[in-house]
C-alpha positions as CSV (number, residue, x, y, z in Angstrom):
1,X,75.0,118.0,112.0
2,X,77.6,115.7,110.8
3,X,79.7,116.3,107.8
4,X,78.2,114.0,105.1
5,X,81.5,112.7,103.6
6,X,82.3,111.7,107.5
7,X,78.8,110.2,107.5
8,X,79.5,108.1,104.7
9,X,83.2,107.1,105.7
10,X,81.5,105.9,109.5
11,X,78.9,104.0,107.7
12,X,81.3,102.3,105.2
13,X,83.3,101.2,108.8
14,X,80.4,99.3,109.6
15,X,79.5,97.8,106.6
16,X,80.1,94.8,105.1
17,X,78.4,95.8,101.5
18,X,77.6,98.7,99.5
19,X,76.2,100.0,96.5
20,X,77.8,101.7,93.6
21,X,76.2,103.1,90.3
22,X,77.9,103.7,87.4
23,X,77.2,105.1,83.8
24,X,76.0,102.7,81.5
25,X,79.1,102.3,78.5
26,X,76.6,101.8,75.8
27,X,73.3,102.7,77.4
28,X,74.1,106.1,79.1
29,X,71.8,104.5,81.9
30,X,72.7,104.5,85.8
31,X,73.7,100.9,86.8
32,X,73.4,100.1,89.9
33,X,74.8,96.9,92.0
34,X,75.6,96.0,95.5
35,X,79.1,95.1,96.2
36,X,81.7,94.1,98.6
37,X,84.9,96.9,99.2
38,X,87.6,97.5,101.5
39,X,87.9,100.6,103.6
40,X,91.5,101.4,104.3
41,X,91.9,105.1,105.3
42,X,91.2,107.8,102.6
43,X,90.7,104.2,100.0
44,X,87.9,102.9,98.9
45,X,89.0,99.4,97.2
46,X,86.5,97.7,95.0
47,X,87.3,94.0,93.3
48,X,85.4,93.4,90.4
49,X,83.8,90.0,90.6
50,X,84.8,88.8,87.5
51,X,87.9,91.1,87.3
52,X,88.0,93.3,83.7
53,X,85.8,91.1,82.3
54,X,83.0,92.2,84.7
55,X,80.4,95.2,83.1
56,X,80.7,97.6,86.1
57,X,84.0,97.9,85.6
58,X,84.0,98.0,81.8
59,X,81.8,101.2,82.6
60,X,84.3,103.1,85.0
61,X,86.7,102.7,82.6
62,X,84.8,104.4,79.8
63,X,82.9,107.0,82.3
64,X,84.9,106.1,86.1
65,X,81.7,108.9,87.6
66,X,81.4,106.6,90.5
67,X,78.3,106.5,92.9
68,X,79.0,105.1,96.2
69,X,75.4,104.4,98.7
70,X,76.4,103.6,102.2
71,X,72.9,102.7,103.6
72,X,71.5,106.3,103.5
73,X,74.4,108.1,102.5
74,X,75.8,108.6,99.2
75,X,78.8,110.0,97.4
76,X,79.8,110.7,94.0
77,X,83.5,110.1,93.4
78,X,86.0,109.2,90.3
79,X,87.2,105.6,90.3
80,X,90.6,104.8,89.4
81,X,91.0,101.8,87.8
82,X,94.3,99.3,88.9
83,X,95.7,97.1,86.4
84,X,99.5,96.5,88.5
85,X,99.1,93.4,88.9
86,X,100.9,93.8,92.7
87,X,98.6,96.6,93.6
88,X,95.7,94.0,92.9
89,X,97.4,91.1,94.4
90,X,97.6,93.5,97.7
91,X,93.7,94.7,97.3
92,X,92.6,90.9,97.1
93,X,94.8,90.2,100.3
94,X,92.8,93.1,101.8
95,X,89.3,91.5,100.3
96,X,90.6,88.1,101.8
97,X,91.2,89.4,105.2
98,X,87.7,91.1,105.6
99,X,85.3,88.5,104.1
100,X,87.7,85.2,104.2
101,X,89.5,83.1,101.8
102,X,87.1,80.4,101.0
103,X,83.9,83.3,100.4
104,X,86.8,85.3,98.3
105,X,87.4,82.2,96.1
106,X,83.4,81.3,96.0
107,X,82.5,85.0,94.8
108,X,85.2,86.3,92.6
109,X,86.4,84.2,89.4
110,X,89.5,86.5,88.1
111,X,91.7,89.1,89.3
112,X,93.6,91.1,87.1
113,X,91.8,94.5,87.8
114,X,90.4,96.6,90.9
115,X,89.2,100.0,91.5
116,X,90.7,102.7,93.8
117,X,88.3,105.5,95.3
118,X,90.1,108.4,97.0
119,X,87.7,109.6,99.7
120,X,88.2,113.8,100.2
């Protein structure tokens, strides 16, 4: 039987969305949402559609408890939130080279933020 942390990093190879749940700042409820990310090695990179302004990430910050589903598989990890303005230049490059430009530019209104997983 596979490893399930392996299991989860071949099924986020494959994928082209995910879901991640988060803590609730305010409500202490489990949010969940489906989102776009970029796998690159051990890093999980996650744009928040409407950069710091967008509630997800407004959660991580206050609790970053981060669940990642991969069809099936899921993973708890602790998100890192990126305010470096290159580091988020370079993660929206990365988002621009999986899903395109113009669907980039349709989808996401502001990007002063991301989030960094560290896959173990």
């Amino acid at each position: 039987m596979p490893n399930p942390k392996e299991t989860l990093k071949d099924r986020l190879a494959r994928y082209r969305q995910i879901k991640i749940s988060v803590i609730g700042r305010k409500s202490g409820h489990t949010i969940s949402m489906p989102v776009w990310f970029v796998l690159e090695g051990e890093r999980l990179y996650l744009l928040p559609v409407h950069g710091s302004d967008t509630q997800w990430y407004k959660n991580a910050l206050k609790n970053p408890s981060i669940r990642v589903y991969a069809r099936g598989v899921e993973a708890e990890f602790r998100a890192k939130p990126v305010a470096d303005a290159k580091i988020v230049k370079s993660v929206v490059e990365k988002f621009r080279e999986k899903y395109g430009a113009t669907d980039v530019k349709k989808y996401y209104s502001k990007f002063d933020v991301a989030v960094v997983v560290t896959l173990p």
